[in-house]
C-alpha positions as CSV (number, residue, x, y, z in Angstrom):
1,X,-12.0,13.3,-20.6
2,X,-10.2,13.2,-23.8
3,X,-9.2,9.9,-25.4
4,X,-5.2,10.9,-24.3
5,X,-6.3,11.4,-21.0
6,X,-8.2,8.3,-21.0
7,X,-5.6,6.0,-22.6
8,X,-3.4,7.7,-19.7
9,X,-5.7,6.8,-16.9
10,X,-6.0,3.3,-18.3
11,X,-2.8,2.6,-18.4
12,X,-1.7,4.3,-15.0
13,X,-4.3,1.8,-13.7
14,X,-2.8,-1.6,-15.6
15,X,0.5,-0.6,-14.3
16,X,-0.8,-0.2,-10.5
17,X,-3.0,-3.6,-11.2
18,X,0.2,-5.3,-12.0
19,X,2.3,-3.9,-9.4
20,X,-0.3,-4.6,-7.0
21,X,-0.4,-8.8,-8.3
22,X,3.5,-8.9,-7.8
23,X,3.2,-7.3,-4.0
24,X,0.6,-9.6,-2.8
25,X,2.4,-12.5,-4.3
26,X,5.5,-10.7,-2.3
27,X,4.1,-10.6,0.7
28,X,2.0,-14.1,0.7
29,X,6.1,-15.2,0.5
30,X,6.4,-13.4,3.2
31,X,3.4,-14.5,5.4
32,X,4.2,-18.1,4.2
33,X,7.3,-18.1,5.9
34,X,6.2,-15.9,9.0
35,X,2.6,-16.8,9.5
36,X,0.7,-14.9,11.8
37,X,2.0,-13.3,15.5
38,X,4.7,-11.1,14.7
39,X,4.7,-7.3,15.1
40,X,3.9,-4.7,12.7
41,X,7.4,-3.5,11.7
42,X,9.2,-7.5,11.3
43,X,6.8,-7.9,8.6
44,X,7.2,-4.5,6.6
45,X,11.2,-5.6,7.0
46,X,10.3,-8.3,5.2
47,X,8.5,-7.6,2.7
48,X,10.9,-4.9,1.9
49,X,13.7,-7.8,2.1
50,X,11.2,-9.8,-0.8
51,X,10.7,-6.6,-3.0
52,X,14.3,-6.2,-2.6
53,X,14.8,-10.1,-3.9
54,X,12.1,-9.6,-6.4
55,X,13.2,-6.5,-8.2
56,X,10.1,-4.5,-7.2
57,X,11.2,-0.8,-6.8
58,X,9.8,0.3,-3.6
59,X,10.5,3.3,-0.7
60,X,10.0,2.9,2.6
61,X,8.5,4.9,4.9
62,X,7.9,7.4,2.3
63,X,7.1,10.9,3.8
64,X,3.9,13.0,2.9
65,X,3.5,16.6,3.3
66,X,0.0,18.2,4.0
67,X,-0.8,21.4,3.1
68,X,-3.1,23.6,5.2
69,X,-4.3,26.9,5.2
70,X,-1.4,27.7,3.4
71,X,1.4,26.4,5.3
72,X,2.9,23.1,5.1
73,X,3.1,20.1,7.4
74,X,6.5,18.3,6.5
75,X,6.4,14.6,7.2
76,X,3.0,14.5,8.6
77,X,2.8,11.2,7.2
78,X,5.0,8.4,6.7
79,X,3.7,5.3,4.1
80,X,5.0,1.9,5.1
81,X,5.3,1.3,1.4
82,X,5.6,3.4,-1.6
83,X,6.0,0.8,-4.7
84,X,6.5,1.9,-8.5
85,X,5.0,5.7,-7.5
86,X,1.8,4.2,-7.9
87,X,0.7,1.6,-5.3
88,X,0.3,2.8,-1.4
89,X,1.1,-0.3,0.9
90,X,-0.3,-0.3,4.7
91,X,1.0,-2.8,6.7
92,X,-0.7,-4.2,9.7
93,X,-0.7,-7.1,11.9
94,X,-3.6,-6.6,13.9
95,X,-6.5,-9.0,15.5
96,X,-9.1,-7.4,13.1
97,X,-9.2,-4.6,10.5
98,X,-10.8,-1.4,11.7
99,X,-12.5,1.8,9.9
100,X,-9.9,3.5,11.1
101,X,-7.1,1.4,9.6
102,X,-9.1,2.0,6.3
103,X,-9.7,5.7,6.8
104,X,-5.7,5.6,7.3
105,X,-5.2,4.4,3.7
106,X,-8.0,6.7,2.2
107,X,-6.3,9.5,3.7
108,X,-2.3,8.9,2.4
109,X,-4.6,8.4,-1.3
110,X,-5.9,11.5,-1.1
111,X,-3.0,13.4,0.1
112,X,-0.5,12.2,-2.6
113,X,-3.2,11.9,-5.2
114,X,-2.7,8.7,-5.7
115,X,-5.3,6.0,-7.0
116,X,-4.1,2.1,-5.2
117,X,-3.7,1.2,-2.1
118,X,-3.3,-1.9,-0.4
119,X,-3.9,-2.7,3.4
120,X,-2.2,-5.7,4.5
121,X,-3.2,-7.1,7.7
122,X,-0.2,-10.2,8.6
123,X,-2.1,-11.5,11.7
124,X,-4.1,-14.4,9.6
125,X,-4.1,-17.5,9.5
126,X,-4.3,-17.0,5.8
127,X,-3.2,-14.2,3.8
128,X,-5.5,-13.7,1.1
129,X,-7.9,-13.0,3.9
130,X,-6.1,-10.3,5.5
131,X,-5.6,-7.9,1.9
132,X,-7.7,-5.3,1.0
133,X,-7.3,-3.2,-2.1
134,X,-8.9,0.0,-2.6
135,X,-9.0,1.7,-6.3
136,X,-10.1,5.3,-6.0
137,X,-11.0,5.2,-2.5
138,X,-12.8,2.2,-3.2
139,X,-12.3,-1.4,-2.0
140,X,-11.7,-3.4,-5.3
């Protein structure tokens, strides 16, 4: 990799580090003022209502496109939240984190080519518990 490249990459990754910081902070807001029990879809309203009040650019339920074979799959995907371009947010609130909740967000990271993700799982007692963060497919 060339040292352009490389600055590049680095700084890709200190962008998505800090976008990742202010999101959890977001959404520990959230889950402070929620706590645990609600469904899936009140808490990605929410923490789309805190990005909004934060200033954190975000889409929501950004569409992917796969590619196979050579034809195209519009919309095969939808991301709960897309924030900065960079960060790939999966919201859950579910008694316990499964491989296949993790496969889910591996897979959109893949697709898009993108490097963060963060699964958030609302249905704990405390937050920090339920976020996992996966850098390059990996969970940080």
């Amino acid at each position: 990799m060339s040292q352009a490249n490389s600055a590049h990459s680095d700084e890709a990754k200190a962008l998505a580090d800090q976008w990742s910081n202010r999101l959890i902070g977001a959404a520990i807001e959230v889950h402070r003022h929620l706590g645990p029990g609600l469904l899936e879809g009140a808490y990605e309203e929410c923490l789309c209502r805190e990005l909004d009040l934060q200033g954190i650019p975000y889409l929501r339920q950004h569409p992917i496109d796969i590619e196979y074979k050579g034809i195209v799959v519009e919309k095969a995907y939808r991301i709960d939240v897309f924030v900065a371009d960079l960060v790939v947010v999966e919201v859950k609130a579910v008694e316990m984190v499964l491989p296949v909740h993790e496969a889910q967000l591996l897979s959109y990271l893949r697709l898009g080519g993108w490097k963060t993700g963060l699964l958030i799982n609302f249905h704990v007692p405390l937050l920090k518990r339920g976020i996992r963060r996966f850098v390059h497919g990996v969970i940080d």
